[in-house]
PDB file of N, CA, C and O in Angstrom:
ATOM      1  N   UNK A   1      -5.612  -5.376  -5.523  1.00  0.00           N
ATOM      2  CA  UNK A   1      -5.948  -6.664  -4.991  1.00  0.00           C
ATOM      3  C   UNK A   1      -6.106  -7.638  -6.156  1.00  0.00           C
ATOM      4  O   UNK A   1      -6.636  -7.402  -7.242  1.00  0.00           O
ATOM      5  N   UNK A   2      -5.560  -8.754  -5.741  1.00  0.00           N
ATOM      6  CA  UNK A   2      -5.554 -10.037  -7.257  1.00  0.00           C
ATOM      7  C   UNK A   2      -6.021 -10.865  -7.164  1.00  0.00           C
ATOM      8  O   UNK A   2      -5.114 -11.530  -6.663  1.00  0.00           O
ATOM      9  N   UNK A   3      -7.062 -11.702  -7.259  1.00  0.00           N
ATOM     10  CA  UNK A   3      -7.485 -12.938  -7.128  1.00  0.00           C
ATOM     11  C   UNK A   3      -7.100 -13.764  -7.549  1.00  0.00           C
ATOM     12  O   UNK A   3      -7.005 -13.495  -8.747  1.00  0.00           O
ATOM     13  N   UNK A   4      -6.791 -14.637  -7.397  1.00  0.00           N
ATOM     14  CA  UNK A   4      -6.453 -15.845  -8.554  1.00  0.00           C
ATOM     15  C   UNK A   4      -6.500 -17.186  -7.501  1.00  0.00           C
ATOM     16  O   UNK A   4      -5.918 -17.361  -6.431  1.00  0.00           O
ATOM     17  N   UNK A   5      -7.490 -18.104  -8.299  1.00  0.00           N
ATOM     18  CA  UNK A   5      -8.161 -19.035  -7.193  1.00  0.00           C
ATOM     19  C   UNK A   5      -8.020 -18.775  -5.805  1.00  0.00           C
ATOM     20  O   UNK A   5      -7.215 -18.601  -4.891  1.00  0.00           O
ATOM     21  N   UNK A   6      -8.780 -18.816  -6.004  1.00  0.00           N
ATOM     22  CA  UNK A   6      -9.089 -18.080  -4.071  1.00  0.00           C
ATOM     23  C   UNK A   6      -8.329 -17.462  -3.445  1.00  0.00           C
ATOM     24  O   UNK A   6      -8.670 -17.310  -2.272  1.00  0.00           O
ATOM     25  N   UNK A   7      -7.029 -16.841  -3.848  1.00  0.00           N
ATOM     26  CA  UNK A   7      -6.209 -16.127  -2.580  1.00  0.00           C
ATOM     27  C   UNK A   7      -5.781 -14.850  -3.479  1.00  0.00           C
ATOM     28  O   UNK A   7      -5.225 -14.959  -4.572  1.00  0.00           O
ATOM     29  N   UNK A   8      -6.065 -13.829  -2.964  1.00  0.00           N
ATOM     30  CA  UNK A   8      -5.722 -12.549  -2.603  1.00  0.00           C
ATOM     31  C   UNK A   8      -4.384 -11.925  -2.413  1.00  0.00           C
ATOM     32  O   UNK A   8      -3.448 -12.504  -1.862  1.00  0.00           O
ATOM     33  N   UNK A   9      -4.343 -10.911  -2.817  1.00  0.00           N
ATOM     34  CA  UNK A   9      -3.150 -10.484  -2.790  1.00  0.00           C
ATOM     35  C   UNK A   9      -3.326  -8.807  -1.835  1.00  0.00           C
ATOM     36  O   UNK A   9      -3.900  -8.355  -2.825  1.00  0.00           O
ATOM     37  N   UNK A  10      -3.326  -7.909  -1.099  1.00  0.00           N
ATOM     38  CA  UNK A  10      -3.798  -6.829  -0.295  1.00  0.00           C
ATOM     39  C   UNK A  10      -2.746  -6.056   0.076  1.00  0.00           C
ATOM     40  O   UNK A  10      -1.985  -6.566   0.899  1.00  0.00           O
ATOM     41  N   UNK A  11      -2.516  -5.042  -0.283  1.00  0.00           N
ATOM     42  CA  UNK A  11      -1.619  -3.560  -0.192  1.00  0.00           C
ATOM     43  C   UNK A  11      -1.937  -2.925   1.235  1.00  0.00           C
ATOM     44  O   UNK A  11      -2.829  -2.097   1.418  1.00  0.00           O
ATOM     45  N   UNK A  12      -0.974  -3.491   2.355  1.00  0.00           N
ATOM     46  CA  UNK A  12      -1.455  -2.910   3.257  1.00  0.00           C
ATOM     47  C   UNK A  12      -0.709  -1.506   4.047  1.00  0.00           C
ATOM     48  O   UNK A  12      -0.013  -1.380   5.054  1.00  0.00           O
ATOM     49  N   UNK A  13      -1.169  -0.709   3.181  1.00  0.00           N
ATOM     50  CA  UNK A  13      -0.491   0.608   3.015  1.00  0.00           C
ATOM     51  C   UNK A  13      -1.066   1.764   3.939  1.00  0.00           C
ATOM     52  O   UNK A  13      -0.485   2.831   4.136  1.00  0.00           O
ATOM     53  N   UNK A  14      -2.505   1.336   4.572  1.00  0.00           N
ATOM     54  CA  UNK A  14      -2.974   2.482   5.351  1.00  0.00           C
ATOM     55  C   UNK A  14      -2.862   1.548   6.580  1.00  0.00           C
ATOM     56  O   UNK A  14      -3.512   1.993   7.526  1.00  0.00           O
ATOM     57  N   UNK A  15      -2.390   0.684   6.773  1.00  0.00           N
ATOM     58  CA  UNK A  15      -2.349  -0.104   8.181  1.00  0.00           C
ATOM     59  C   UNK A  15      -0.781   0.299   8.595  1.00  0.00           C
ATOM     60  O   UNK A  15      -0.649   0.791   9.716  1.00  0.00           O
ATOM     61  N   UNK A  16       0.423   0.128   7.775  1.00  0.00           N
ATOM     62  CA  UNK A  16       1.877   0.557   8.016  1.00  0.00           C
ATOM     63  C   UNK A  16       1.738   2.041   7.962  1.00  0.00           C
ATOM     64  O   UNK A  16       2.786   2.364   8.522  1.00  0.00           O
ATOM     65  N   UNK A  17       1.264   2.920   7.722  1.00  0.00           N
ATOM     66  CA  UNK A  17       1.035   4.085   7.630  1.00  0.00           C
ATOM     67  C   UNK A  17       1.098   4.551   8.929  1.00  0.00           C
ATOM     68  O   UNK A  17       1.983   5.068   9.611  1.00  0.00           O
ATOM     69  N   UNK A  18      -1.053   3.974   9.259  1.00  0.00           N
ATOM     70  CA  UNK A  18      -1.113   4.066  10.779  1.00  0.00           C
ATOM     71  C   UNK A  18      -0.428   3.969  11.499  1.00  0.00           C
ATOM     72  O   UNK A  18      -0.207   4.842  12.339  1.00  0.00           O
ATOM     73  N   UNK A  19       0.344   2.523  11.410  1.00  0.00           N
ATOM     74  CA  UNK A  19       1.087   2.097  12.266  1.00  0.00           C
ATOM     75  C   UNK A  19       2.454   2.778  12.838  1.00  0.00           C
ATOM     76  O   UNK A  19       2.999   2.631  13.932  1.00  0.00           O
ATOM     77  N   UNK A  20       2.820   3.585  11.699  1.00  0.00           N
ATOM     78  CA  UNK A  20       4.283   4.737  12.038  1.00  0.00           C
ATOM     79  C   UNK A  20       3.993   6.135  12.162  1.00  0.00           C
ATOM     80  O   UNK A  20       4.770   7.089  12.167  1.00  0.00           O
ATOM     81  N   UNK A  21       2.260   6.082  12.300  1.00  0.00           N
ATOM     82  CA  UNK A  21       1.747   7.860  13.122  1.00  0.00           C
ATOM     83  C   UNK A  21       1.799   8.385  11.716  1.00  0.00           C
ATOM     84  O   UNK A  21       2.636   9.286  11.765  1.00  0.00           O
ATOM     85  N   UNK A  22       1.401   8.305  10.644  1.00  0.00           N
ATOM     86  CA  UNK A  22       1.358   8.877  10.048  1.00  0.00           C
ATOM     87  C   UNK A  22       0.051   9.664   9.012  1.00  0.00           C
ATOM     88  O   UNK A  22      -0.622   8.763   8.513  1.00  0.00           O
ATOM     89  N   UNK A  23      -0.312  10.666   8.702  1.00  0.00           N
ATOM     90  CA  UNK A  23      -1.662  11.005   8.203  1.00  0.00           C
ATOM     91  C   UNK A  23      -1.664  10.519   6.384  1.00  0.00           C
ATOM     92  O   UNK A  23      -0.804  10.323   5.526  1.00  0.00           O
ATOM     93  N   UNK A  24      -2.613  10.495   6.434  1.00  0.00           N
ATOM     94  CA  UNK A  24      -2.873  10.536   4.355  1.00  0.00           C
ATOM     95  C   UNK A  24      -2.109  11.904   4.286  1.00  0.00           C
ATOM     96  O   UNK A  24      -1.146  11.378   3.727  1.00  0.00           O
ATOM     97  N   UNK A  25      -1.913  12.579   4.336  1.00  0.00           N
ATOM     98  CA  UNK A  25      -1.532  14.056   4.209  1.00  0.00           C
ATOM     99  C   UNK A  25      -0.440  14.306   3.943  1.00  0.00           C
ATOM    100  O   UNK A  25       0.084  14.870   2.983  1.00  0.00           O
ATOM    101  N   UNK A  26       0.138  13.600   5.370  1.00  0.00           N
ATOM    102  CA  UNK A  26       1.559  13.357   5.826  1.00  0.00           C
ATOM    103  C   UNK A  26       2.124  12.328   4.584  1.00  0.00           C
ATOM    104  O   UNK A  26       3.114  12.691   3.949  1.00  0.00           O
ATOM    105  N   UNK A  27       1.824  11.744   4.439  1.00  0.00           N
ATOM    106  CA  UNK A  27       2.811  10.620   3.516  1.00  0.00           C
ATOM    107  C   UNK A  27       2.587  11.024   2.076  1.00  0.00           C
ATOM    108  O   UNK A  27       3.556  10.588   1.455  1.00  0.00           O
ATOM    109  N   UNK A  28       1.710  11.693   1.196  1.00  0.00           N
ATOM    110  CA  UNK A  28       1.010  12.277   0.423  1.00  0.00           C
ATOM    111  C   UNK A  28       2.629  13.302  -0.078  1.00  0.00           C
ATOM    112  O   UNK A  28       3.417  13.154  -1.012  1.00  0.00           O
ATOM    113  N   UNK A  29       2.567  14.303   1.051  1.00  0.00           N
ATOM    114  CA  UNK A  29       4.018  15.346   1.450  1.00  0.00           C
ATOM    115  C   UNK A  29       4.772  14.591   1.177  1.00  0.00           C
ATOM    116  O   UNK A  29       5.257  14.548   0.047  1.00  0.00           O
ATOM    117  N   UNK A  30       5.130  13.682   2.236  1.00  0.00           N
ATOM    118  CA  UNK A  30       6.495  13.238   1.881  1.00  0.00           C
ATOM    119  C   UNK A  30       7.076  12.350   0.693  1.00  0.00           C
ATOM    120  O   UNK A  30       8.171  12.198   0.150  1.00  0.00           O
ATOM    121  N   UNK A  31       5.656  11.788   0.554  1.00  0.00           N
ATOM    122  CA  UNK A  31       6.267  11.376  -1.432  1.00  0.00           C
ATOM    123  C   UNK A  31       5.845  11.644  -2.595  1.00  0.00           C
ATOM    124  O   UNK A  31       5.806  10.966  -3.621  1.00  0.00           O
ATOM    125  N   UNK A  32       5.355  13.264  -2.236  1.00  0.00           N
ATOM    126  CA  UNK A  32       5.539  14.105  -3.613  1.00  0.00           C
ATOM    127  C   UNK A  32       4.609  13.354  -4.047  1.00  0.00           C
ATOM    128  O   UNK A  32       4.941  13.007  -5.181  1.00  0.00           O
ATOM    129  N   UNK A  33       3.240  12.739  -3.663  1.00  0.00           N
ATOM    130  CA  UNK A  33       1.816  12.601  -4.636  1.00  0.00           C
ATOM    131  C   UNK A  33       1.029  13.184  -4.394  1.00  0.00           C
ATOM    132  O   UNK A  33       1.176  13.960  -3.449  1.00  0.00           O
ATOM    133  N   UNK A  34       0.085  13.152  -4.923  1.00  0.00           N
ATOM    134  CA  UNK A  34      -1.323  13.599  -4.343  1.00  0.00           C
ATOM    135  C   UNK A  34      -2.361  12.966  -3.440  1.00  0.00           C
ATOM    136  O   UNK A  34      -2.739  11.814  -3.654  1.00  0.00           O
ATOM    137  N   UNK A  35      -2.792  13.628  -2.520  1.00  0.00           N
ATOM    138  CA  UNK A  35      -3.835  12.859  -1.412  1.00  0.00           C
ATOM    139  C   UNK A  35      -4.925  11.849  -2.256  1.00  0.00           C
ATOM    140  O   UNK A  35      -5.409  10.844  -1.734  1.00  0.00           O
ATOM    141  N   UNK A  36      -5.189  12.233  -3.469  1.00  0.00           N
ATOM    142  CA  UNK A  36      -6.285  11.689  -4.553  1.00  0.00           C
ATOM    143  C   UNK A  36      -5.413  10.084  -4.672  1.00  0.00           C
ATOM    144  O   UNK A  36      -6.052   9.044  -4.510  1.00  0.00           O
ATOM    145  N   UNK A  37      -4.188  10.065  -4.916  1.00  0.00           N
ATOM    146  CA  UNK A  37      -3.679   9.073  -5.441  1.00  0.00           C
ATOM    147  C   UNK A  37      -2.939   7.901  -3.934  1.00  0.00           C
ATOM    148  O   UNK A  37      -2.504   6.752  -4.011  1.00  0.00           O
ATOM    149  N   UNK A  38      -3.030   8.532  -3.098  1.00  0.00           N
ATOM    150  CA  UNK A  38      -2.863   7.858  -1.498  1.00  0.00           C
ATOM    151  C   UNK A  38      -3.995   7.386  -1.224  1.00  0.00           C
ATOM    152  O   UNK A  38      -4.009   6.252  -0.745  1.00  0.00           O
ATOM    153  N   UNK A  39      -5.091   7.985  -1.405  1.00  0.00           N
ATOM    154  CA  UNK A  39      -6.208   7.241  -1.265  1.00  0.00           C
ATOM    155  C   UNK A  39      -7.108   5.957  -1.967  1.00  0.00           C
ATOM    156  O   UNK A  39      -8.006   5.223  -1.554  1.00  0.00           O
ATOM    157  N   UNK A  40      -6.351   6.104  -3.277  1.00  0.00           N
ATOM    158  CA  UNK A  40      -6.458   4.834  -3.969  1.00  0.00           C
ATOM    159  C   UNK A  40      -5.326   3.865  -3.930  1.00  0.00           C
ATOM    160  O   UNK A  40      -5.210   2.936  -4.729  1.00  0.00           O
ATOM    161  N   UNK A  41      -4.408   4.158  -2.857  1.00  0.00           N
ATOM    162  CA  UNK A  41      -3.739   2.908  -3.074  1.00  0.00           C
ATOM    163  C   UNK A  41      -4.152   2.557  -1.617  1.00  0.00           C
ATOM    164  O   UNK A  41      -3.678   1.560  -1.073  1.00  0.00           O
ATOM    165  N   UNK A  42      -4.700   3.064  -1.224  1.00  0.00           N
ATOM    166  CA  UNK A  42      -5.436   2.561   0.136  1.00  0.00           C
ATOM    167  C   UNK A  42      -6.309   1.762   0.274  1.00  0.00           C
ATOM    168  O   UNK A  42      -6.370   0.762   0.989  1.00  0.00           O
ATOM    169  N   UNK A  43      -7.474   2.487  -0.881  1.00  0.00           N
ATOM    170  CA  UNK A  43      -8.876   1.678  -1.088  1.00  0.00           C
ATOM    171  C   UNK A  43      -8.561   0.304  -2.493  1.00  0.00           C
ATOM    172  O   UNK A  43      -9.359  -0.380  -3.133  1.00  0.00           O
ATOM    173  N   UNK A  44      -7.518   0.355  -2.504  1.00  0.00           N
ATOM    174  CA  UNK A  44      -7.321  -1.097  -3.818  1.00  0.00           C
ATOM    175  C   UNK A  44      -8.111  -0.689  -4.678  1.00  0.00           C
ATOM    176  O   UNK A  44      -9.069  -1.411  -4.953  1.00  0.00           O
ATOM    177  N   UNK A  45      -7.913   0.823  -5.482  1.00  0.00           N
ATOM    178  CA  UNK A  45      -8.460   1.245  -6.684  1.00  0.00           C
ATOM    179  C   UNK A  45      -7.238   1.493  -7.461  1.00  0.00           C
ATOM    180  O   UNK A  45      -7.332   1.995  -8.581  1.00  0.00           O
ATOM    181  N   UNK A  46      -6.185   1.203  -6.996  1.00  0.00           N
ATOM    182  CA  UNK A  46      -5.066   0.975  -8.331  1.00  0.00           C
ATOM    183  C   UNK A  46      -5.021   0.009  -8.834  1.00  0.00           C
ATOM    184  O   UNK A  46      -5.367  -0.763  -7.940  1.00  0.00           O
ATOM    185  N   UNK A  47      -4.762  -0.770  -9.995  1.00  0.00           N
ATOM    186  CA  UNK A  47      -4.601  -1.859 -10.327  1.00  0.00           C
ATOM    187  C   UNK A  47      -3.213  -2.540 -10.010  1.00  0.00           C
ATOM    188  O   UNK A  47      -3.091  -3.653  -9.497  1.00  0.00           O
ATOM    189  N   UNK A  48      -2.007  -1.560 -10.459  1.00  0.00           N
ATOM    190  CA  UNK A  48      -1.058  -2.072 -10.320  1.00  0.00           C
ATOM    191  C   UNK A  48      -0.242  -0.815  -9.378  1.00  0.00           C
ATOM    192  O   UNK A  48      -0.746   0.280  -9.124  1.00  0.00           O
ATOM    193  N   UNK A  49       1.074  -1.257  -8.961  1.00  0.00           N
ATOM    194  CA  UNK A  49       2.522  -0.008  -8.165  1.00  0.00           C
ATOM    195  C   UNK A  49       3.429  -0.112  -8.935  1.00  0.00           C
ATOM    196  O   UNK A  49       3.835  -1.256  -9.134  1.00  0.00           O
ATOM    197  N   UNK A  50       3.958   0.793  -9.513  1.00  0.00           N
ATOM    198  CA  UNK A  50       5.342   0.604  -9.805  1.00  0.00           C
ATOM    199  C   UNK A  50       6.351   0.371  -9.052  1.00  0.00           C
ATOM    200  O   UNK A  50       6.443   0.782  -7.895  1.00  0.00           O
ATOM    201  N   UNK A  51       7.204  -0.314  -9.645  1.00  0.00           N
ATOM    202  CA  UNK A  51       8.341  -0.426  -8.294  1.00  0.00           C
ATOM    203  C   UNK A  51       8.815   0.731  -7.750  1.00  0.00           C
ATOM    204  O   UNK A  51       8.920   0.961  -6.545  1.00  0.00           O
ATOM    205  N   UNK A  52       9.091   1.434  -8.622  1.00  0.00           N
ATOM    206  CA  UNK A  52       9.399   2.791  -8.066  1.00  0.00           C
ATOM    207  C   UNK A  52       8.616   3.771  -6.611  1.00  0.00           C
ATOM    208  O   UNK A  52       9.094   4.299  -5.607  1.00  0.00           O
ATOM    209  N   UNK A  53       7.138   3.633  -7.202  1.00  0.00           N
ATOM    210  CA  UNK A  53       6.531   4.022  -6.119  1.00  0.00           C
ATOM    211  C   UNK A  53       6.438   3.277  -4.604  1.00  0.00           C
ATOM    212  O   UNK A  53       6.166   3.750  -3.500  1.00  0.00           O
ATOM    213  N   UNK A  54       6.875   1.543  -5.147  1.00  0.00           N
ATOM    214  CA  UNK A  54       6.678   0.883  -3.877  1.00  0.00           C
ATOM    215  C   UNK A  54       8.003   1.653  -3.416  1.00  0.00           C
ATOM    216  O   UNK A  54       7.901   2.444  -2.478  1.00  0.00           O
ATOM    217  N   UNK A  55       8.855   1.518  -3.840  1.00  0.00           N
ATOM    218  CA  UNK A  55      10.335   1.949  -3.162  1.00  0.00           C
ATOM    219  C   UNK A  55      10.346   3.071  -2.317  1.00  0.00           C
ATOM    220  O   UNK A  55      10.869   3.228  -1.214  1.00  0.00           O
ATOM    221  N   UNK A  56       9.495   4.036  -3.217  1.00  0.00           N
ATOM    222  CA  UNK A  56       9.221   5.643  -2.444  1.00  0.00           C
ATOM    223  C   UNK A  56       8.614   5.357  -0.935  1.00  0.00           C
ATOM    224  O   UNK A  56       9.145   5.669   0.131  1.00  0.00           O
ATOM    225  N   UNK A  57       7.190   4.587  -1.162  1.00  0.00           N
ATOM    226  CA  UNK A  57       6.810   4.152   0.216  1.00  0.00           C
ATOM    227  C   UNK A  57       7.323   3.245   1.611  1.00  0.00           C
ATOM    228  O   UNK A  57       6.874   3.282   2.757  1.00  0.00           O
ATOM    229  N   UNK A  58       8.402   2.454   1.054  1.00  0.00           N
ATOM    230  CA  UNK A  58       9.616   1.879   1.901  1.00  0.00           C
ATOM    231  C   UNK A  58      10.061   3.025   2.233  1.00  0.00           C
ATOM    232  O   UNK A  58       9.923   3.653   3.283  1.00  0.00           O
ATOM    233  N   UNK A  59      10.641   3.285   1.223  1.00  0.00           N
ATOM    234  CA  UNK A  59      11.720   4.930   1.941  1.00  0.00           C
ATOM    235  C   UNK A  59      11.319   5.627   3.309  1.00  0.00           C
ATOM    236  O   UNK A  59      11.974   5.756   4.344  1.00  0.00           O
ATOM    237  N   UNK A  60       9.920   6.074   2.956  1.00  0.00           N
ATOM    238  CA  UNK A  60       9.103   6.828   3.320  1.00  0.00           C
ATOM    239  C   UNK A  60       8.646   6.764   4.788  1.00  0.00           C
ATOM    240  O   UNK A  60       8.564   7.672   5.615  1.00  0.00           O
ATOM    241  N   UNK A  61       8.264   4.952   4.934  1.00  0.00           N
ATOM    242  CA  UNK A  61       7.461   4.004   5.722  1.00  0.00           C
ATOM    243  C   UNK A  61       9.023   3.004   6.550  1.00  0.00           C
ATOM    244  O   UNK A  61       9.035   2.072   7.355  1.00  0.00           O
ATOM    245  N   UNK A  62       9.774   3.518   6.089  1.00  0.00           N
ATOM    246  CA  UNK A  62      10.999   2.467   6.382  1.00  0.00           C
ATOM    247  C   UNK A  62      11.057   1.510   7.117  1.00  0.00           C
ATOM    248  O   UNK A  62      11.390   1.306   8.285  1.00  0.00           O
ATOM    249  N   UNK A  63      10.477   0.610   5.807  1.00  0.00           N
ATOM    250  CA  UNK A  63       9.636  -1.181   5.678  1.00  0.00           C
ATOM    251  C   UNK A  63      10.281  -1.547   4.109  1.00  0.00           C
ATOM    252  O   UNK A  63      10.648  -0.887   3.138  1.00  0.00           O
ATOM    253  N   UNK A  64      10.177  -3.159   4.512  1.00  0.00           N
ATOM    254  CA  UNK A  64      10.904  -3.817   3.251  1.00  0.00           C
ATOM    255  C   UNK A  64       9.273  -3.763   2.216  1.00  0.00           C
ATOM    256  O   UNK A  64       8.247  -3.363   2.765  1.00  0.00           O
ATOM    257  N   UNK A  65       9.264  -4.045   1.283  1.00  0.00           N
ATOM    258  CA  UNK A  65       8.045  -4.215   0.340  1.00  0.00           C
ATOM    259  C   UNK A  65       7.477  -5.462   0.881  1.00  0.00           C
ATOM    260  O   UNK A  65       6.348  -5.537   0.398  1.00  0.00           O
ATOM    261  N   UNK A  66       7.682  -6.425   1.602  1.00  0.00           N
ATOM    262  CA  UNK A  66       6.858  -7.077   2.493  1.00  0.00           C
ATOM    263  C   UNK A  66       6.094  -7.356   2.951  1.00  0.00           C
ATOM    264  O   UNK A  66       5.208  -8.193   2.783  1.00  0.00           O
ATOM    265  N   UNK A  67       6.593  -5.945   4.322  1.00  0.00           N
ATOM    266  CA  UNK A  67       5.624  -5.764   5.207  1.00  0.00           C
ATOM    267  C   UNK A  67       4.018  -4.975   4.039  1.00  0.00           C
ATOM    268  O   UNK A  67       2.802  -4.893   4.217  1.00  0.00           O
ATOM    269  N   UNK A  68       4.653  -4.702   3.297  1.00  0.00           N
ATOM    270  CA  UNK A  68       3.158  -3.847   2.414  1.00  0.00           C
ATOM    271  C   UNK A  68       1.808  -4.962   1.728  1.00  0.00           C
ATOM    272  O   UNK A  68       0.712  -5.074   1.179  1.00  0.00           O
ATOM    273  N   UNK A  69       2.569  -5.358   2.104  1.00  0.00           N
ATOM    274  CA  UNK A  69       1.659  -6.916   1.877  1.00  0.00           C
ATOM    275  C   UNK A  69       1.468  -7.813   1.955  1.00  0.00           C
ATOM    276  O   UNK A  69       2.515  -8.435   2.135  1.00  0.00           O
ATOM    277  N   UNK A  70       0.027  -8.871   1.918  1.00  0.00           N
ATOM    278  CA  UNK A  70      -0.273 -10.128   2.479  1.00  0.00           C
ATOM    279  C   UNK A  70      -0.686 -10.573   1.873  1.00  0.00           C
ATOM    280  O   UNK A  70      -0.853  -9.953   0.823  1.00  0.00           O
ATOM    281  N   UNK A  71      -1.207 -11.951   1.930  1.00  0.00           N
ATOM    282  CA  UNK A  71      -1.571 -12.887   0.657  1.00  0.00           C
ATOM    283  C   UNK A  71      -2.809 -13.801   1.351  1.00  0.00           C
ATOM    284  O   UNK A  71      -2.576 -14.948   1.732  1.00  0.00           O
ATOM    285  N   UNK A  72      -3.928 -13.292   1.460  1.00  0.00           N
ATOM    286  CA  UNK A  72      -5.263 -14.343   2.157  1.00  0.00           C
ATOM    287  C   UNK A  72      -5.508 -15.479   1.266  1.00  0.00           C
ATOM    288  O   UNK A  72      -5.193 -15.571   0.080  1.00  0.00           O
ATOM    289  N   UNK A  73      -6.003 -16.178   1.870  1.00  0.00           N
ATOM    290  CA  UNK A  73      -6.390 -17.890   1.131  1.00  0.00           C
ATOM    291  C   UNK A  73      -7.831 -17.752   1.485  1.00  0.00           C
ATOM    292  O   UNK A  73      -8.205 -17.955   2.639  1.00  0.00           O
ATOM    293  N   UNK A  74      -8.668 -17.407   0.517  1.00  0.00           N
ATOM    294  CA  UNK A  74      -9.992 -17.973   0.855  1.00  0.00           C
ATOM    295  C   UNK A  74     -10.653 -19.230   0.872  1.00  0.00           C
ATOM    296  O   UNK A  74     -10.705 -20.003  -0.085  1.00  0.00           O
ATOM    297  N   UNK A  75     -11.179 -19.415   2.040  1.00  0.00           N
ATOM    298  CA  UNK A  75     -11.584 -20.636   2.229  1.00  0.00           C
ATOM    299  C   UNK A  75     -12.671 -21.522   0.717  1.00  0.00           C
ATOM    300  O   UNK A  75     -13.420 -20.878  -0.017  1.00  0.00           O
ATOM    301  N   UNK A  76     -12.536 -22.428   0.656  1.00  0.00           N
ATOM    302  CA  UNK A  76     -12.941 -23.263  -0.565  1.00  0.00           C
ATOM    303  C   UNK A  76     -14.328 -23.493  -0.491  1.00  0.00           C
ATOM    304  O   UNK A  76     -14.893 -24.148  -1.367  1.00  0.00           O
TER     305      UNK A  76
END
């Protein structure tokens, strides 16, 4: 997650997840990480994704890098 004057940047990676029936477990399997490291890109304890990994999770999630994210405006 990025701040920069008030708006946000949010990895929404356990919501597209949900959204295609899928477990931490399950997606964990299918892209060859660890449940330890699915869970921090869940909870916005990574700092950064490589492209690579975003790509894996498109693959995976078959979604453009997009849908993986949103951009909030906090109010002033």
């Amino acid at each position: 997650m990025l701040d920069l004057y008030g708006t946000r940047i949010v990895f929404k990676l356990k919501e597209v997840r949900t959204g295609k029936g899928l477990s931490q477990n399950e997606l964990a399997r299918l892209c060859e990480m660890s449940l330890t490291n699915i869970r921090k890109y869940e909870q916005g304890k990574m700092k950064s994704i490589p492209f690579d990994t975003l790509a894996l999770f498109c693959k995976v999630l078959d979604c453009e890098p997009g849908d993986l994210f949103v951009r909030v405006v906090e109010a002033a």
